[in-house]
C-alpha positions in Angstrom: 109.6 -15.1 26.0 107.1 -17.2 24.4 103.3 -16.7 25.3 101.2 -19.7 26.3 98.0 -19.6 28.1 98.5 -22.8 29.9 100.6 -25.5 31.1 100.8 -27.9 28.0 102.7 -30.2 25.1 104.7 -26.7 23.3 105.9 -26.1 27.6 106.3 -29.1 28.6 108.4 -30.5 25.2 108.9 -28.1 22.7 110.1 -24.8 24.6 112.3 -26.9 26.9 113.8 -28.9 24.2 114.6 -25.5 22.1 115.9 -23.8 25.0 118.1 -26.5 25.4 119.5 -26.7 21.6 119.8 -23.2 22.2 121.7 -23.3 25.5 124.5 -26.0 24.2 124.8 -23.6 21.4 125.6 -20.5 23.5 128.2 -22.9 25.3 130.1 -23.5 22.3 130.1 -20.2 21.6 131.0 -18.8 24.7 133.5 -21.4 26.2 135.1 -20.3 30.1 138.2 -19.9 27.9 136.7 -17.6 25.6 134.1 -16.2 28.0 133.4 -12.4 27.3 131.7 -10.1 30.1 128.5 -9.3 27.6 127.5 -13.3 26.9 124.4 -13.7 26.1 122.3 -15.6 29.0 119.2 -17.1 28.6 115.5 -17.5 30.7 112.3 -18.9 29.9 109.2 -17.1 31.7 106.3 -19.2 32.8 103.2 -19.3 31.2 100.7 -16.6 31.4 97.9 -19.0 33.4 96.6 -20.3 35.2 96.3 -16.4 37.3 93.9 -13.9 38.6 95.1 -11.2 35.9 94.2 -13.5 33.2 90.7 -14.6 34.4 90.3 -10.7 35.0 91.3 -10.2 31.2 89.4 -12.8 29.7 86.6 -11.0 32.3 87.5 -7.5 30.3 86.8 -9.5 26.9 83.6 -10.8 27.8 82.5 -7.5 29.2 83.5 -5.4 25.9 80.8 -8.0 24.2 78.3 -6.3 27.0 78.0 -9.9 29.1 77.5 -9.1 32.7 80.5 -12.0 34.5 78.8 -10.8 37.5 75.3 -12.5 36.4 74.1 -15.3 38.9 72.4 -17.0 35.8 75.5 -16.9 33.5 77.1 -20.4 32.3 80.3 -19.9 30.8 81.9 -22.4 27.8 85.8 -22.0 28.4 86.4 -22.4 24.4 90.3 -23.6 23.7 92.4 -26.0 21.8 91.4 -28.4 24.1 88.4 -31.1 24.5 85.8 -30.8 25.3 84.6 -28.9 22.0 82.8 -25.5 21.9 79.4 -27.3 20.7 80.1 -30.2 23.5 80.2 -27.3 26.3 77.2 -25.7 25.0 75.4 -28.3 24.7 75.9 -29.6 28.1 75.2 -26.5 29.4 71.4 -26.4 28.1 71.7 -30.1 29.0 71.7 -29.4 33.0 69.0 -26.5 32.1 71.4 -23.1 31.2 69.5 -20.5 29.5 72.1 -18.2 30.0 75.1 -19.0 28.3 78.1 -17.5 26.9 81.7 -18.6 25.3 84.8 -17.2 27.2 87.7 -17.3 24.2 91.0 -18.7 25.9 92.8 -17.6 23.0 95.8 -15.1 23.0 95.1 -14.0 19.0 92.6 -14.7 16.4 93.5 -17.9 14.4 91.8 -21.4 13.6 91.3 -22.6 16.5 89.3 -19.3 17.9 87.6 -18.9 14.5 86.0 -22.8 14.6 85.3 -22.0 18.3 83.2 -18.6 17.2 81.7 -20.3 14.2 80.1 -23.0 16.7 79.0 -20.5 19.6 77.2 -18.3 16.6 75.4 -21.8 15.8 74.2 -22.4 19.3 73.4 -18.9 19.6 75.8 -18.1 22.0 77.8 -14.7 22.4 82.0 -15.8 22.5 84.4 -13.1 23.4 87.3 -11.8 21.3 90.8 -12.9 21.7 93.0 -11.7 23.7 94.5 -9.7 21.3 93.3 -8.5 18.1 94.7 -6.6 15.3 92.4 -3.8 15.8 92.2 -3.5 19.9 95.0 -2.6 22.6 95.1 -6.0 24.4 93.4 -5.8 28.1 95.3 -4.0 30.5 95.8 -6.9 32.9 97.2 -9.4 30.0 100.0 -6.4 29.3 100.5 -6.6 33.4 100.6 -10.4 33.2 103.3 -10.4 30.6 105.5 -8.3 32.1 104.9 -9.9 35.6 106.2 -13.2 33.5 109.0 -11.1 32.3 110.4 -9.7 35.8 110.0 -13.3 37.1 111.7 -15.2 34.2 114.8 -12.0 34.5 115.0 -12.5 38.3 115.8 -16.1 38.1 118.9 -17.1 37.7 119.2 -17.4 34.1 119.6 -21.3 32.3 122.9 -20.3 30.8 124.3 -17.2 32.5 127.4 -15.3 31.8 130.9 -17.4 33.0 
């Protein structure tokens, strides 16, 4: 079960061309001729977003760096691995008059992409949130509840290569 935030070039190219490679090689393994009970089957869960359970972690992250979500003032900078950049958001934001700004990390672990992305809201001035998941903090309850939602979904479905 690979974990991706979003829609995107690893879901859309490389997970399906892997689970294909993988699926041919299961056939040719496990042939109708020599098909055994216990086969193994495979199933590729969905991304984690977009959802409510991850805005609502992301929400949690933000709120552990004491920003209210709830403020009528607050601008938020969605920082990924996507453009716009973290500087370009910002920026804008004071642009149309934001005084009140702060960096939402859609990131599921520390890494270079979060750490340029927390160097450039520190610039600006601006508070960013952790990660999703840290080495040193349980990961928010509601992305543990998202990933096994994705889990009971993917096992539900009928599996890409299932048992002959």
């Amino acid at each position: 079960m690979p974990l991706f935030l979003n829609h995107g070039y690893h879901v859309g190219h490389n997970i399906p061309a892997v689970t294909e490679h993988a699926r041919r090689a299961l056939t040719l393994r496990h042939e109708p001729a020599h098909s055994h009970p216990h086969a193994p089957s495979l199933s590729v869960a969905a991304p984690l977003g977009p959802d409510p359970l991850l805005t609502d972690a992301i929400n949690r992250r933000l709120s552990e760096q004491s920003i209210d979500t709830s403020a009528p003032d607050l601008h938020l900078a969605a920082a990924s691995a996507t453009s716009p950049s973290t500087t370009g958001m910002i920026k804008a934001l004071q642009e149309q008059g934001a005084s009140h700004i702060a960096v939402a990390a859609h990131f599921l672990a520390p890494g270079l992409l979060y750490d340029r992305a927390r160097a450039d809201a520190l610039a600006a001035g601006v508070p960013i949130a952790a990660p999703l998941t840290t080495p040193d903090d349980e990961p928010p309850a509601e992305l543990v509840r998202l990933v096994l939602d994705r889990y009971t979904q993917a096992t539900a479905r009928k599996p890409a290569l299932a048992a002959a």
